[in-house]
C-alpha positions in Angstrom: 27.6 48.0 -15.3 28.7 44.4 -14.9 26.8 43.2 -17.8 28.1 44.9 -20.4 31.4 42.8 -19.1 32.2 40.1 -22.1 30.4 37.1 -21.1 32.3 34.0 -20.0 32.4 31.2 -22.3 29.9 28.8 -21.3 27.8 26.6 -21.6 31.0 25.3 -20.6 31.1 27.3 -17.3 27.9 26.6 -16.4 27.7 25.8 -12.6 25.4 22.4 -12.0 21.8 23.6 -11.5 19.6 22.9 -8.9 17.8 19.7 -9.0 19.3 18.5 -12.5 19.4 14.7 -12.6 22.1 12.4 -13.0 23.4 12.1 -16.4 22.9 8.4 -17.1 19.2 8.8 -16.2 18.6 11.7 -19.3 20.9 9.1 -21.2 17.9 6.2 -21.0 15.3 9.4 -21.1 12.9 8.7 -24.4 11.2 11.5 -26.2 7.1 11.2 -25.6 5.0 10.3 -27.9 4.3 13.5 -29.9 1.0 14.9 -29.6 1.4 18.3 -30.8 3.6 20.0 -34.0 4.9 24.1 -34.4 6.0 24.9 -37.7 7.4 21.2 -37.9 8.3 21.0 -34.0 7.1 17.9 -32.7 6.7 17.6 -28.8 4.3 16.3 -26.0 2.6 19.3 -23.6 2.0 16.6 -21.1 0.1 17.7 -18.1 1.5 21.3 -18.1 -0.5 24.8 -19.4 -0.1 24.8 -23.0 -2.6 26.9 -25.5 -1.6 26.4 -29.6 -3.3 29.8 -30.0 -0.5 31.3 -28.3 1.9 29.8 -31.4 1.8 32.8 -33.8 3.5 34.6 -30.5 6.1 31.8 -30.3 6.6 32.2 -34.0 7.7 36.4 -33.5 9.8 35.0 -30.9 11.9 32.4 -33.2 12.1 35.2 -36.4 13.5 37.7 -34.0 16.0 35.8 -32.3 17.2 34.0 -35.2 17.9 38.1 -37.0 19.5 38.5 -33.8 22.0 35.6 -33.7 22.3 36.6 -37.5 23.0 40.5 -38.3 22.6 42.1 -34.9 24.8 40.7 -32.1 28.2 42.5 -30.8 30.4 39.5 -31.0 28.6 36.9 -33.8 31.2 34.3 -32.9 30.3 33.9 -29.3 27.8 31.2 -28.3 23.7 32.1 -28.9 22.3 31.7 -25.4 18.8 31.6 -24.5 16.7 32.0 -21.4 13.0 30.3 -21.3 12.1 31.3 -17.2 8.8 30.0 -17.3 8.9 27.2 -20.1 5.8 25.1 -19.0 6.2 22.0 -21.4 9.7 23.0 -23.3 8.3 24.2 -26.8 9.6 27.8 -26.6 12.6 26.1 -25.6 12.7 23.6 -27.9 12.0 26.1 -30.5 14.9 28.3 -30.2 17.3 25.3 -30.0 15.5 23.6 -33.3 14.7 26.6 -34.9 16.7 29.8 -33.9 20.0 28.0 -33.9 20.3 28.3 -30.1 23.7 26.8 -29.1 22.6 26.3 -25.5 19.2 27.0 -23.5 18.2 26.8 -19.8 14.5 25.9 -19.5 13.4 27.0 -15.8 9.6 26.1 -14.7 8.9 26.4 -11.2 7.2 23.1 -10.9 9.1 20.6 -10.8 6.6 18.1 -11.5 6.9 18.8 -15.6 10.6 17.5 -15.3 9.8 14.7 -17.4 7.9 16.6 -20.2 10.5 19.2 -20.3 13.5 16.8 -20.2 11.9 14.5 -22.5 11.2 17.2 -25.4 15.0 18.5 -25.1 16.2 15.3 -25.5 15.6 15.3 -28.5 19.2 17.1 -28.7 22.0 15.4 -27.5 23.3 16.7 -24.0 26.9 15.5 -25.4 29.6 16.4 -26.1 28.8 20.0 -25.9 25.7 20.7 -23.8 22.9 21.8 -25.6 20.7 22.6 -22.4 19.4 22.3 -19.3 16.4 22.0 -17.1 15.8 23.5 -13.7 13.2 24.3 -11.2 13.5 27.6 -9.2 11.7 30.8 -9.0 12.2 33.1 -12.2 13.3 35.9 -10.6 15.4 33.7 -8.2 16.6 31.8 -11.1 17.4 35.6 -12.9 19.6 37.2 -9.9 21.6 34.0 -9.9 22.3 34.4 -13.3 23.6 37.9 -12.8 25.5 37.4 -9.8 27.4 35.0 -11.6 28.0 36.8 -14.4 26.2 34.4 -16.7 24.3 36.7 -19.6 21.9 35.6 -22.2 21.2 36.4 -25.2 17.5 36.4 -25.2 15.8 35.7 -21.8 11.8 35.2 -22.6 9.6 34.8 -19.8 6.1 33.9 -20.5 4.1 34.9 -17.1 1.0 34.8 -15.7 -0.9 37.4 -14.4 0.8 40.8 -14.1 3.2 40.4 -11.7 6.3 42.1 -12.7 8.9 42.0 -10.3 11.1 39.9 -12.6 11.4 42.4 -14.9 15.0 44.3 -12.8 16.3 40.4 -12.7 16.1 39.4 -16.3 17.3 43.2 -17.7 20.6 42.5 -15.2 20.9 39.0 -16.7 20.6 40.2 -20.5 23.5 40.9 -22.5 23.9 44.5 -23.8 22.5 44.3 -27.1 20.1 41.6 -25.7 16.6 40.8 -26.6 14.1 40.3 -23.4 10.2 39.1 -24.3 7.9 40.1 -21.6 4.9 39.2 -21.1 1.4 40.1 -19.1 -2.0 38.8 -18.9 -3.3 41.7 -16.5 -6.2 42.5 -18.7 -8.1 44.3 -15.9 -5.0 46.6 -15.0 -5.2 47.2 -18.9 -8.5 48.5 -19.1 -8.7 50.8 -15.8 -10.0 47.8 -13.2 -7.2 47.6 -11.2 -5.3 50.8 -11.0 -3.7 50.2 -8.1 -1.8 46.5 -9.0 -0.7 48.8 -12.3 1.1 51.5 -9.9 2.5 48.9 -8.0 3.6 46.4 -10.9 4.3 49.0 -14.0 4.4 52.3 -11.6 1.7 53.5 -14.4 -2.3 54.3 -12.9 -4.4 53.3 -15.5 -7.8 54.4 -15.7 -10.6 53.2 -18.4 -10.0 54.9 -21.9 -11.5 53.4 -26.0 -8.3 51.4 -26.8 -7.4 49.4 -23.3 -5.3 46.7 -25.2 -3.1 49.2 -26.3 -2.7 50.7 -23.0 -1.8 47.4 -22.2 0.9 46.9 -24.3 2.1 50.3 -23.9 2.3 49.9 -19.9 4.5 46.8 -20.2 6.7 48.3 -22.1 6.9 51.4 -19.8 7.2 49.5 -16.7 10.0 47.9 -18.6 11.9 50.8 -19.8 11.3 52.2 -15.8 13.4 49.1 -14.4 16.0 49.7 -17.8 16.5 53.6 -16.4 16.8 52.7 -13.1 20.2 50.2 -13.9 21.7 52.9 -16.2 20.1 50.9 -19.4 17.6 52.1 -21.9 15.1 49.7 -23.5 13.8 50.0 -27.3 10.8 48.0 -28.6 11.1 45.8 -31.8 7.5 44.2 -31.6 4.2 45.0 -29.4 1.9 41.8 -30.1 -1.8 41.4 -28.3 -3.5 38.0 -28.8 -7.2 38.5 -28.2 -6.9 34.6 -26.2 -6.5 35.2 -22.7 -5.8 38.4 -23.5 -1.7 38.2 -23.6 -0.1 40.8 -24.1 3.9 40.2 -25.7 7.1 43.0 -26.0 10.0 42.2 -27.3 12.3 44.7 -26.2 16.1 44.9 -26.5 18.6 46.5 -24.1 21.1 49.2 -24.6 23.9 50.9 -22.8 23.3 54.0 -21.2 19.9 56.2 -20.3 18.7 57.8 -23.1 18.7 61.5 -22.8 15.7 63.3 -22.2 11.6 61.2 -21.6 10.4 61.8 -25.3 8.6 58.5 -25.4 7.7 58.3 -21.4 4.6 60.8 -20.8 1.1 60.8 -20.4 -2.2 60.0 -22.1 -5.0 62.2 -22.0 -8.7 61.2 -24.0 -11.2 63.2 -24.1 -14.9 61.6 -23.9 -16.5 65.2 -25.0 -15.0 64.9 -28.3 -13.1 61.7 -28.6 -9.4 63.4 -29.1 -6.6 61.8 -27.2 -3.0 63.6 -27.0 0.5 62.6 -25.3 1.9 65.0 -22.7 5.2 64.9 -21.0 6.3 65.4 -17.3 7.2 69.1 -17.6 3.3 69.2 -19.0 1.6 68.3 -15.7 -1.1 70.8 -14.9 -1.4 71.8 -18.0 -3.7 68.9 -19.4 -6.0 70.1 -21.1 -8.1 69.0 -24.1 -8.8 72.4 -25.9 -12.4 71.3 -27.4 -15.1 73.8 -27.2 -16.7 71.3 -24.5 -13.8 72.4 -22.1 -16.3 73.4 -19.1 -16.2 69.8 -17.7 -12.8 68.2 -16.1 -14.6 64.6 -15.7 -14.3 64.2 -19.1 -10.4 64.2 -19.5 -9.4 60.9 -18.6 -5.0 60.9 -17.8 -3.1 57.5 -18.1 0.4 56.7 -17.2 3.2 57.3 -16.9 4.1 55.2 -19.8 5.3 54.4 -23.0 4.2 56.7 -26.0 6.8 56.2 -28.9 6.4 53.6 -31.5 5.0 50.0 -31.0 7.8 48.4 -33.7 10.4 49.0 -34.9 10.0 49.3 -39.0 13.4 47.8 -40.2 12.9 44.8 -37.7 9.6 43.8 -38.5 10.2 43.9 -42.4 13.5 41.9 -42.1 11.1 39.6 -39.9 8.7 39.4 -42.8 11.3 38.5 -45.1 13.1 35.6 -42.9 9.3 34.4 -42.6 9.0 34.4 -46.6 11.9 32.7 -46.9 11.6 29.9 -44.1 7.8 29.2 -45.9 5.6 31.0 -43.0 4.3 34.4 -44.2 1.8 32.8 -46.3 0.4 30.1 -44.3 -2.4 30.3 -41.0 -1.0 28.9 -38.1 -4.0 28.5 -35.3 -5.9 31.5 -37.1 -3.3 33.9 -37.2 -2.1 34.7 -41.4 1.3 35.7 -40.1 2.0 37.7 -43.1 -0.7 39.9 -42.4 -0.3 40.1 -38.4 3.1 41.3 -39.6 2.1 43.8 -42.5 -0.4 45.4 -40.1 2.5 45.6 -37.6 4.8 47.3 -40.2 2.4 49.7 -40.7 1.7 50.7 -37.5 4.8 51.5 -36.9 5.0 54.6 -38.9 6.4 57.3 -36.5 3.9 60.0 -37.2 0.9 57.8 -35.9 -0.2 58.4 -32.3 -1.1 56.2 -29.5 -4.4 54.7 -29.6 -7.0 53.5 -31.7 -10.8 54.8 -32.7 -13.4 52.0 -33.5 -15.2 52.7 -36.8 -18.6 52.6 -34.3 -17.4 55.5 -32.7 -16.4 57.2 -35.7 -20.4 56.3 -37.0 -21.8 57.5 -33.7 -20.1 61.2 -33.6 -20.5 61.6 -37.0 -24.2 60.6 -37.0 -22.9 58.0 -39.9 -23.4 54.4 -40.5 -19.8 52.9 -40.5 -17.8 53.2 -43.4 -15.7 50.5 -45.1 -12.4 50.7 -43.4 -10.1 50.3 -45.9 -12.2 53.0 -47.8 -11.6 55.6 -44.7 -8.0 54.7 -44.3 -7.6 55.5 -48.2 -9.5 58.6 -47.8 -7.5 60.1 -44.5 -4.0 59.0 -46.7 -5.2 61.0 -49.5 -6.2 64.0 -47.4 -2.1 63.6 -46.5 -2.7 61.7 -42.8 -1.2 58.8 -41.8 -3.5 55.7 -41.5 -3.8 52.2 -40.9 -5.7 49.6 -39.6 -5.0 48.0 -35.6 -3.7 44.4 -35.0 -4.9 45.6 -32.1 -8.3 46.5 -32.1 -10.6 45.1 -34.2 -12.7 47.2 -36.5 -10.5 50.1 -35.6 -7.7 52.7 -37.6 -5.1 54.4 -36.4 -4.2 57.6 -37.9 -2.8 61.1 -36.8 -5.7 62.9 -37.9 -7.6 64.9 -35.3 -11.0 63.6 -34.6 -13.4 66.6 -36.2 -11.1 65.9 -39.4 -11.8 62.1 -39.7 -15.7 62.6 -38.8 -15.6 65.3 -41.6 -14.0 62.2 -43.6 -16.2 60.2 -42.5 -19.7 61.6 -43.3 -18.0 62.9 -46.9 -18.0 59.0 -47.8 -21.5 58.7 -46.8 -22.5 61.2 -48.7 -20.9 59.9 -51.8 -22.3 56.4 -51.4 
């Protein structure tokens, strides 16, 4: 494929983009006065969309592309280039140039109105002698197939949509360098939890219908629509964070891109829960028609509920996430709350879910309570008690109140009401 070509050595052979201004205006252009601050990131939203809850995403974004420019690139000496397709006011932007060591970044919002927020919080760095960045208004995907058909690749493209419109998702893979990280994003939280089927099939190629853990679908959906559009280019796509803010909802991948399909669908199936007993299971293509749950309520097909296709394998990646942690430790961010979020924990949980032997989904501790005719047990006291019984366990940055774990559901009730009776 063309972009695994080496990439041409710009920002130096950057074409002019649309719409940039003359240079001796950005010369006179003064920063705003500062109104806002990430991690020590000064900048003014101005009138554009801006939400400081959505920081602890922004945050996963810097730590991983700052490993990646680090340890994880195919030629380390070649120039760090980054992609904000929707940047609103510049701070993700900004970010990846103050904090990733960016070496050049285009910041692309459609309006063209924020021109002077954007431009004034990247001037902050110097446009000369070497430019640092530049500022354009086009459509993303527009902006993304120009890209490509210029043979201009980044190094991490991160477009922060609305909605769950997904038809950028071909551009930016075919502007990405091999080896490149991509941060998608949706906001489709009815397409998540089985409301709107239909805009799933036609944005992710996934029917979703209503199941117990919907933000996971979510997530899991993204990231299957993704690895859909890698497949059909010859690429393969692997996760190395899934991250779902309970604000909006948003739901955040950061994938990266390799060469080649992957052989076999391992982690590209279906999702089949079971409302009798509360039991959900992965399935595979060559599986179809043979769906079942295998509960002795087994009388009823209403109450198997099939999702997908779309991504079953891991969440995170283990090795990423702890080198994450660490670069956080060091930089003076794992132990602070930023808007909320304790990042060290967000990311601890993360780790943890990303144990390969754990599942998709979630069960809420009510449910657990409710088929086991139990009140709720402490959580960290049932995920202690399924570890011990040899099960993997943990609690859910997704879901609140909830564990994941590969034990079958009659196994963790029996858990369950064996801590109630010795309490």
């Amino acid at each position: 494929m063309p972009a695994a070509a080496a990439a041409l050595s710009f920002p130096g052979a950057l074409p002019p983009p649309v719409q940039l201004q003359p240079r001796r205006r950005l010369r006179r252009a003064e920063p705003p006065a500062c109104a806002h601050s990430e991690r020590g990131v000064t900048f003014d939203p101005g009138s554009a969309f801006y939400r400081s809850d959505s920081a602890a995403g922004r945050d996963l974004a810097v730590l991983a592309a700052t490993l990646h420019r680090r340890r994880y690139r195919a030629d380390p000496s070649a120039p760090f280039l980054c992609l904000d397709a929707m940047c609103g006011c510049g701070v993700r932007a900004l970010r990846y140039l103050a904090q990733a060591g960016a070496d050049f970044v285009w910041a692309n919002d459609a309006s063209d109105a924020l021109r002077p927020v954007v431009v004034g919080n990247l001037s902050r760095f110097e446009r000369a002698p070497n430019r640092r960045w530049v500022v354009s208004h086009l459509d993303a995907t527009r902006l993304l197939a120009e890209r490509y058909l210029r043979r201009e690749y980044f190094d991490v493209i991160d477009v922060d949509s609305f909605g769950g419109d997904a038809a950028y998702i071909r551009a930016a893979l075919l502007a990405l360098r091999i080896g490149g990280l991509l941060y998608l994003t949706s906001t489709d939280w009815r397409s998540a939890r089985g409301y709107g089927s239909r805009s799933s099939l036609s944005s992710y190629g996934a029917y979703i219908r209503p199941v117990p853990y919907p933000n996971e679908v979510g997530l899991r959906m993204l990231i299957g629509g993704a690895a859909r559009e890698a497949a059909i280019l010859g690429f393969h796509i692997t996760p190395l964070f899934s991250y779902y803010a309970y604000h909006g909802p948003i739901f955040r991948v950061m994938v990266k891109l390799h060469n080649g399909k992957q052989d076999g669908i391992s982690n590209y199936g279906f999702i089949c829960h079971c409302k009798s007993c509360g039991q959900s299971r992965t399935f595979g293509f060559d599986e179809l028609g043979q769906i079942t749950c295998g509960c002795a309520d087994n009388t009823d097909p209403s109450s198997i509920t099939v999702v997908g296709p779309l991504w079953t394998g891991p969440l995170h990646d283990t090795t990423f996430l702890t080198e994450m942690l660490s670069l956080a430790t060091d930089w003076g961010w794992a132990n602070t709350i930023e808007n909320g979020v304790a990042l060290q924990k967000l990311l601890d949980t993360m780790i943890e879910e990303s144990d390969s032997r754990l599942p998709p989904g979630y069960i809420r501790l009510d449910e657990i309570a409710s088929r086991a005719k139990v009140n709720s047990p402490p959580l960290g006291t049932l995920i202690n008690s399924l570890r011990k019984e040899g099960y993997a366990a943990c609690r859910s940055h997704i879901g609140a109140n909830a564990i994941k774990t590969n034990c079958p559901i009659g196994s963790c009730l029996e858990v369950a009401q064996e801590i109630r009776n010795l309490r």
